[in-house]
BAFI-3210 file (N, C-alpha, C; in Angstrom, 3 decimals, decimal comma, padded with zeros to 6 digits):
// residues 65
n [1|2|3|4|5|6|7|8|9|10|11|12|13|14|15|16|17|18|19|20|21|22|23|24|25|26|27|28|29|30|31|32|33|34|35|36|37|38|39|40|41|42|43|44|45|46|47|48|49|50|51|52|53|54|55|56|57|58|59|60|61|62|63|64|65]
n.u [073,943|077,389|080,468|083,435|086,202|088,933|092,137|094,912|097,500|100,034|102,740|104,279|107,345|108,861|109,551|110,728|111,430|112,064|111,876|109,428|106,808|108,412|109,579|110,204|109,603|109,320|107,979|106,420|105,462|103,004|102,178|104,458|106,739|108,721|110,306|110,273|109,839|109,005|108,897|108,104|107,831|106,532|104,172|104,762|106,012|107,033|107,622|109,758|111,371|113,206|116,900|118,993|122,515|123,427|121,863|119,569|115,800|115,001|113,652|111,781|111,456|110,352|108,248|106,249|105,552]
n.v [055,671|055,849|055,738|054,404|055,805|054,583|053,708|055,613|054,658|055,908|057,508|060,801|061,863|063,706|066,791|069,076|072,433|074,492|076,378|078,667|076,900|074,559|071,238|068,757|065,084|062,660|059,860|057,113|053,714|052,514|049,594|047,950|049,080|050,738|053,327|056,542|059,315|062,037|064,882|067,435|070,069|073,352|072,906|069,722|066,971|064,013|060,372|058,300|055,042|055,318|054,510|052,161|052,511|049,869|049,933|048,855|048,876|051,223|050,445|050,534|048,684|048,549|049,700|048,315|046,367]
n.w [151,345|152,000|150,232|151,024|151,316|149,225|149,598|149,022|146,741|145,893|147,635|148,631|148,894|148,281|147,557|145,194|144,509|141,485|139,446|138,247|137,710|137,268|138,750|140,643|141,580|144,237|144,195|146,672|145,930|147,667|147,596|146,527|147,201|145,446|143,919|142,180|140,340|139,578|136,613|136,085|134,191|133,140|130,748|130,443|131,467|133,330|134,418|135,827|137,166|140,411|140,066|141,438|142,242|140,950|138,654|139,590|140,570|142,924|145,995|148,738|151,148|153,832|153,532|152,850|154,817]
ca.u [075,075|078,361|081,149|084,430|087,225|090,312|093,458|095,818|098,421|101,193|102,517|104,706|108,322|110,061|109,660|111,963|110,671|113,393|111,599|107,895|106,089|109,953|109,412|110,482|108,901|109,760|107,111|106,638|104,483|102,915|102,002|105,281|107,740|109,149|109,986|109,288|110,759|108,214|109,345|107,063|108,304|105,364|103,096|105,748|106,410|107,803|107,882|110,646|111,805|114,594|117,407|120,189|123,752|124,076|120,646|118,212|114,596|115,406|112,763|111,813|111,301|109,729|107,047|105,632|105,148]
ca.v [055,082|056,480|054,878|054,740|056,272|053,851|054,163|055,987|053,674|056,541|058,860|061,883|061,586|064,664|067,953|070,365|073,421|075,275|077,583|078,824|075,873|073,409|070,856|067,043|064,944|061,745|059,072|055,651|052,487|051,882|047,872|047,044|049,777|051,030|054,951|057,095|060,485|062,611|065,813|068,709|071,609|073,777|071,891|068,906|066,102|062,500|059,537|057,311|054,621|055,709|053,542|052,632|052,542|048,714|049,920|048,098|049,676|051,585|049,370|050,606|047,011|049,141|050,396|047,034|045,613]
ca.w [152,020|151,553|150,413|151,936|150,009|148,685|150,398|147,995|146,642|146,343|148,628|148,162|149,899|148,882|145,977|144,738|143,167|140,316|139,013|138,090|136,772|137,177|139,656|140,780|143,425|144,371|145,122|146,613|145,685|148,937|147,354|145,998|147,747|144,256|144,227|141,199|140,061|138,357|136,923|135,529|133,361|132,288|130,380|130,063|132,155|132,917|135,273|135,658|138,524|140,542|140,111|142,345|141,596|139,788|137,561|139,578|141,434|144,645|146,501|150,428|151,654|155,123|153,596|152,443|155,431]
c.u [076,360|079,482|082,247|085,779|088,270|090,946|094,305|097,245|099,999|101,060|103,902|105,608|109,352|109,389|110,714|110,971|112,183|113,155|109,903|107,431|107,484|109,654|109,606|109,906|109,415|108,527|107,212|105,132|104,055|102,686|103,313|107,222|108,745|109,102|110,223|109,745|109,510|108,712|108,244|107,851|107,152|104,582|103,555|105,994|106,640|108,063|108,785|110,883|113,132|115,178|118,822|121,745|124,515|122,554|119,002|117,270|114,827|113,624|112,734|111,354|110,116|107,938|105,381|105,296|103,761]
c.v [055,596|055,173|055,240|054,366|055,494|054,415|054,518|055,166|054,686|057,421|059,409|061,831|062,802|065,482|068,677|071,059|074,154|076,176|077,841|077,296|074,438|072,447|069,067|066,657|063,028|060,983|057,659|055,446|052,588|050,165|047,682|047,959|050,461|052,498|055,454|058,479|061,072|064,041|066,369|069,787|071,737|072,933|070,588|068,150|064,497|061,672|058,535|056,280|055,117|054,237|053,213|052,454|050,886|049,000|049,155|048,743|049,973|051,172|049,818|049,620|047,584|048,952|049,470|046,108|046,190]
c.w [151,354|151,407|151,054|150,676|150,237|148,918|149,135|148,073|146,373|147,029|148,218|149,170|149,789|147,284|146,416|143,889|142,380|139,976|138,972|136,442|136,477|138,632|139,405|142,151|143,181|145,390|144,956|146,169|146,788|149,000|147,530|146,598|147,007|144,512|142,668|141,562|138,934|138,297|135,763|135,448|132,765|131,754|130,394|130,950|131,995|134,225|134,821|137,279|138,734|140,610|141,181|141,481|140,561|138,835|138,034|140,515|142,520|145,429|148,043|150,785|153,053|154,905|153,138|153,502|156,165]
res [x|x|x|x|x|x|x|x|x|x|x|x|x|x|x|x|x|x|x|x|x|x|x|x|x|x|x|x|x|x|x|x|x|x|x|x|x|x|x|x|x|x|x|x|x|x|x|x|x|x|x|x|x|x|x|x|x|x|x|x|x|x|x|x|x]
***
C-alpha cells in the first residue's frame, strides 16, 4: 500500500540569481502565512523572516485561508 505524500508546508514565491552559485528566494509558510528570505552564496547560506517597515512578520493573511 502506498502512502500518500504530505502536502509541502512551503512554497517558493520568487528567486533572484547574482551570480554562479549567489542566489535569494523568497518563501511562504503555507500554515501560518509568514514569508522567509533564504539566501545561498556558494557553500554559505541563511534564513531570515522578511520584515515589514515597523519590524514586524510580513504575514500573507490569503494564503491561510
Amino acid at each position: 500500500m502506498k502512502k500518500a505524500k504530505p502536502e509541502k508546508r512551503f512554497e517558493k514565491l520568487y528567486t533572484d540569481m547574482f551570480g554562479m552559485g549567489e542566489w535569494a528566494t523568497v518563501l511562504r509558510d503555507k500554515k501560518t502565512g509568514a514569508q522567509y528570505l533564504f539566501y545561498k552564496y556558494v557553500s554559505a547560506g541563511g534564513l531570515t523572516p522578511l520584515l515589514d517597515k515597523d519590524g514586524n512578520p510580513v504575514i500573507d493573511e490569503d494564503s491561510t485561508k
